[in-house]
C-alpha positions in Angstrom: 134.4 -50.3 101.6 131.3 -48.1 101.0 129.2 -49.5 98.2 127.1 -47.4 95.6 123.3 -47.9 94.9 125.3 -49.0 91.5 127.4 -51.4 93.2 124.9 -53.0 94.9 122.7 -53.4 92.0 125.3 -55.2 89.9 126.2 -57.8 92.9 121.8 -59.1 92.3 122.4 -58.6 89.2 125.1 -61.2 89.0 122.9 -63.2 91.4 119.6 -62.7 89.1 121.6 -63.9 85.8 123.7 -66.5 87.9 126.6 -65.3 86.2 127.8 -62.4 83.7 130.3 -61.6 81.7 132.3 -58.2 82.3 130.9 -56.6 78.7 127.4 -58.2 79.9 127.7 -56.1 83.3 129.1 -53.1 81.1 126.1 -53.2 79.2 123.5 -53.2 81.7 125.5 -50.5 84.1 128.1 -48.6 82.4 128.7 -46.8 78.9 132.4 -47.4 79.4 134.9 -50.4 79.5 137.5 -48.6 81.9 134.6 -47.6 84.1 133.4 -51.2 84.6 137.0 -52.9 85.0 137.3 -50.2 88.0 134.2 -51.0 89.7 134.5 -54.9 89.1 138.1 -55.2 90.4 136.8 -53.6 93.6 133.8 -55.4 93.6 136.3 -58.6 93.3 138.8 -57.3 95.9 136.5 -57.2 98.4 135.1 -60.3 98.2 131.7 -59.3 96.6 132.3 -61.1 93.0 134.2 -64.2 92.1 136.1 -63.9 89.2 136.5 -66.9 86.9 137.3 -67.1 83.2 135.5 -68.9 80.4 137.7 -71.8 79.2 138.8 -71.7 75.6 141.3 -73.2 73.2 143.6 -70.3 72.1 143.7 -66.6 72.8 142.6 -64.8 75.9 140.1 -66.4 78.1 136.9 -63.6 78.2 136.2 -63.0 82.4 132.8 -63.8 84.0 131.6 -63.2 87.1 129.4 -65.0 90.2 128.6 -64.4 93.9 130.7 -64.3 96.4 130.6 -64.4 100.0 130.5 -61.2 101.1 128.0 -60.7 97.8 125.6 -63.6 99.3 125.8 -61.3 102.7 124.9 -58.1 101.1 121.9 -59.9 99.5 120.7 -61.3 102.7 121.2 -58.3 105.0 120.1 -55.3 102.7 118.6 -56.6 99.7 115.8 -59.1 100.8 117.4 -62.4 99.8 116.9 -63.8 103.6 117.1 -67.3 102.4 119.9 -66.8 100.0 122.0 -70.3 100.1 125.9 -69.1 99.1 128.4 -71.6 98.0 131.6 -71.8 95.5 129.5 -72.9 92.7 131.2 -71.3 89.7 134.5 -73.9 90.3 132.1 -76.7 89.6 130.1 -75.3 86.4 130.7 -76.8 83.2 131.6 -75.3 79.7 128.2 -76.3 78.3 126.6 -74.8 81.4 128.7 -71.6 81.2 128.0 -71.3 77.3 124.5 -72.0 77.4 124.2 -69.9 80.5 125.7 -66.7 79.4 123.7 -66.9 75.6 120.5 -67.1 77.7 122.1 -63.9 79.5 122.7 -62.1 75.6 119.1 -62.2 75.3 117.6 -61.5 78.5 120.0 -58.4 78.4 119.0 -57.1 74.6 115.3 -57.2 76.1 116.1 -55.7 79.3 117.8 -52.4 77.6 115.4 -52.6 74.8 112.4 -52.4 77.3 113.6 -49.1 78.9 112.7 -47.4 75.9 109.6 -45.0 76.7 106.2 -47.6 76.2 108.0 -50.8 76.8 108.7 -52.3 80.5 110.3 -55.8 81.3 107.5 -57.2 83.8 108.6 -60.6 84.1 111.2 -62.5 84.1 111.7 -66.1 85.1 114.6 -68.3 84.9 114.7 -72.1 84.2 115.5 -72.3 87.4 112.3 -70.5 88.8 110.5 -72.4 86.3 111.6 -75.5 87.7 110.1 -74.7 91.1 106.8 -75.7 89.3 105.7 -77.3 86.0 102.9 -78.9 84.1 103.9 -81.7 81.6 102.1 -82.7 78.2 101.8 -85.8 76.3 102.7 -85.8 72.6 103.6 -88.1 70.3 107.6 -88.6 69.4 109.4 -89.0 66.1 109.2 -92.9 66.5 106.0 -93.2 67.5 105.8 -93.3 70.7 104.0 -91.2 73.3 106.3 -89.3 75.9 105.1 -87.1 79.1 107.1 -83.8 78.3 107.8 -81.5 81.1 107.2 -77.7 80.0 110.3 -76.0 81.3 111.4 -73.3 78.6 115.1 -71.9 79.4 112.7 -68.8 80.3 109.7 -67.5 80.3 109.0 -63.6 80.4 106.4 -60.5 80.1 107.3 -57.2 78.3 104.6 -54.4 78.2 104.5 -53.0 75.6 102.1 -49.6 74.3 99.8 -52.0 72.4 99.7 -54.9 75.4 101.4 -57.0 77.5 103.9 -59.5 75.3 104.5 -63.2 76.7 107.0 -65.1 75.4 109.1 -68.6 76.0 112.5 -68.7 75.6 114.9 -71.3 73.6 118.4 -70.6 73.4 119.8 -73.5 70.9 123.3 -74.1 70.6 122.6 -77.0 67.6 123.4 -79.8 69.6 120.0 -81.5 69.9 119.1 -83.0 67.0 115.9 -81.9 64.9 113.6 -84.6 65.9 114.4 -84.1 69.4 114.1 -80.4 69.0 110.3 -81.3 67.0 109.2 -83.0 69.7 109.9 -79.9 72.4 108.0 -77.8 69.6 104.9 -80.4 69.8 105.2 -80.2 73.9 104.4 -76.6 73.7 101.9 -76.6 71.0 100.1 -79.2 73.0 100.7 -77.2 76.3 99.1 -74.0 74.8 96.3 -75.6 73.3 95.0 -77.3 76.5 94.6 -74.1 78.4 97.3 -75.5 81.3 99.5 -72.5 79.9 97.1 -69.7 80.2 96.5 -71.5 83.6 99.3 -71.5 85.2 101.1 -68.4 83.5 97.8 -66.0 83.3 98.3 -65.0 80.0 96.1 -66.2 76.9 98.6 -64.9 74.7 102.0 -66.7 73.9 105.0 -67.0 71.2 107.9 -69.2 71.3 111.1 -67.7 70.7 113.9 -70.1 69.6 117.6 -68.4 69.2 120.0 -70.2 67.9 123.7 -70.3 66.5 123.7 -69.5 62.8 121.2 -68.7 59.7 121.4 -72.4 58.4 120.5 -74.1 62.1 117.4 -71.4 62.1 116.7 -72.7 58.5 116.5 -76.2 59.8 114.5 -75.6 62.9 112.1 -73.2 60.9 111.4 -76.0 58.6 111.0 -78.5 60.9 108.6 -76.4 62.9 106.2 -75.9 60.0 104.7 -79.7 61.0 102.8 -78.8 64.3 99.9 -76.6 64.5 99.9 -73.0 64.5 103.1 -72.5 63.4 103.0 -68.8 63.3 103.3 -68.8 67.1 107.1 -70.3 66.8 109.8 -67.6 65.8 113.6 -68.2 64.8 116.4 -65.7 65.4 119.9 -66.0 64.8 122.1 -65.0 68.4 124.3 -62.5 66.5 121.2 -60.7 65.1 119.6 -60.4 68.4 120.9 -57.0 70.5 118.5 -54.6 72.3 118.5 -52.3 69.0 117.3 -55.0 66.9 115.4 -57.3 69.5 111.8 -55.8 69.3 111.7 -53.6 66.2 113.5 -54.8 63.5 112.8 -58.0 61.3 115.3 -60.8 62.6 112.7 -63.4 63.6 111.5 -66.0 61.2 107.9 -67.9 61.6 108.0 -71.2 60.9 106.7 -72.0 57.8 107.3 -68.3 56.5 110.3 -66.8 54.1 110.2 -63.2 55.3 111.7 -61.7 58.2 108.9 -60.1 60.6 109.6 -57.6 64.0 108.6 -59.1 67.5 106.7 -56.3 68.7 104.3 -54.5 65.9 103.4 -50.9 66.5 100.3 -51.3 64.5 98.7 -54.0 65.8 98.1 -56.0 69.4 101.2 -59.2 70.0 99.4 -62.2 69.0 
């Protein structure tokens, strides 16, 4: 099988995101449905993608894709992943995993298309997984009292220039499962972590927002509120997932500061990010 610059590009893609689902591959590669079941179910033929499927409780289960042997090979021989390790991975991955996985994946993908627009480029991007591979921890105070050492480990962290600046930003995907005292105390990490310069430190930027996306308008409600209790609370913005696509991601007012009743745009064409 000969394999496209297009080919290749969605086998690292797959790698990059860990896994995607087939419209997630169709919007990053394709304008067409037809045209990406074609090129997947060769990609999956030859051994390049694993094909799994999301478990659900009724109705068709949606298809998502990982590496796969020959994938990992291609990586390591043409690609520059020399110390790529390859294993069957996806048959051991959880539904939380998977879920929480693939709505990280929404909204690294509604940035990526939205920063191809002329003025805007995606400089960074780093997984919790990268992020992982080195971290600074704070000390805050909990809900009971108590004072915890909090690692700083965001489900991502990344860089968009934009014609004004460059744009940093962390990451929260919230599926409403942590409760809101837990969640208050993650907001306190950061606050802490950006006010003792350790962020701007380790990351190089003095500049930095907090973007939490989460699963519906009365969850972003109750996180915004929440929020308003920690020091510049401006710096923390709420999104609901279903708002958040690459037409709406940077120009259109779907994120909420805590503490604040109207809607505001991520990326202002007026001014400089904060």
């Amino acid at each position: 099988m000969r394999l496209t610059k297009r080919d290749k590009e969605i086998v690292e893609a797959v790698h990059r995101y860990r896994l995607l689902r087939q419209d997630q591959i169709e919007a990053l590669f394709f304008g067409s449905r037809s045209a990406t079941q074609r090129v997947l179910v060769r990609l999956y033929d030859h051994g390049f993608l694993e094909r799994r499927f999301i478990p659900i409780y009724s109705g068709r289960s949606p298809t998502f894709y990982v590496l796969d042997r020959r994938g990992a090979d291609l990586l390591r021989a043409e690609l520059g992943y020399e110390d790529l390790t390859w294993h069957h991975s996806s048959k051991d991955l959880s539904a939380d995993f998977l879920e929480h996985t693939l709505a990280i994946n929404d909204v690294r993908i509604a940035v990526t298309l939205a920063a191809r627009q002329p003025g805007y480029e995606l400089l960074e991007w780093r997984s919790e997984s990268d992020l992982k591979a080195g971290y600074d921890r704070v000390r805050v105070h909990t809900g009971t009292g108590a004072v915890r050492s909090i690692p700083i480990v965001p489900d991502s962290y990344f860089v968009v220039q934009t014609p004004l600046g460059r744009a940093p930003f962390f990451l929260e995907v919230d599926r409403g499962t942590e409760t809101t005292v837990r969640f208050l105390t993650k907001v306190r990490a950061y606050a802490a972590y950006y006010a003792s310069g350790d962020y701007e430190r380790r990351f190089g930027n003095r500049s930095l927002r907090i973007l939490t996306v989460t699963v519906g308008e009365k969850r972003r409600d109750n996180l915004q509120e929440v929020s308003q209790k920690i020091n510049s609370p401006q710096r923390f913005l709420f999104a609901v997932a279903a708002d958040v696509r690459a037409a709406t991601v940077f120009s259109l007012p779907i994120w909420y500061a805590a503490g604040e009743r109207e809607p505001q745009v991520l990326i202002h064409s007026e001014q400089r990010p904060d």
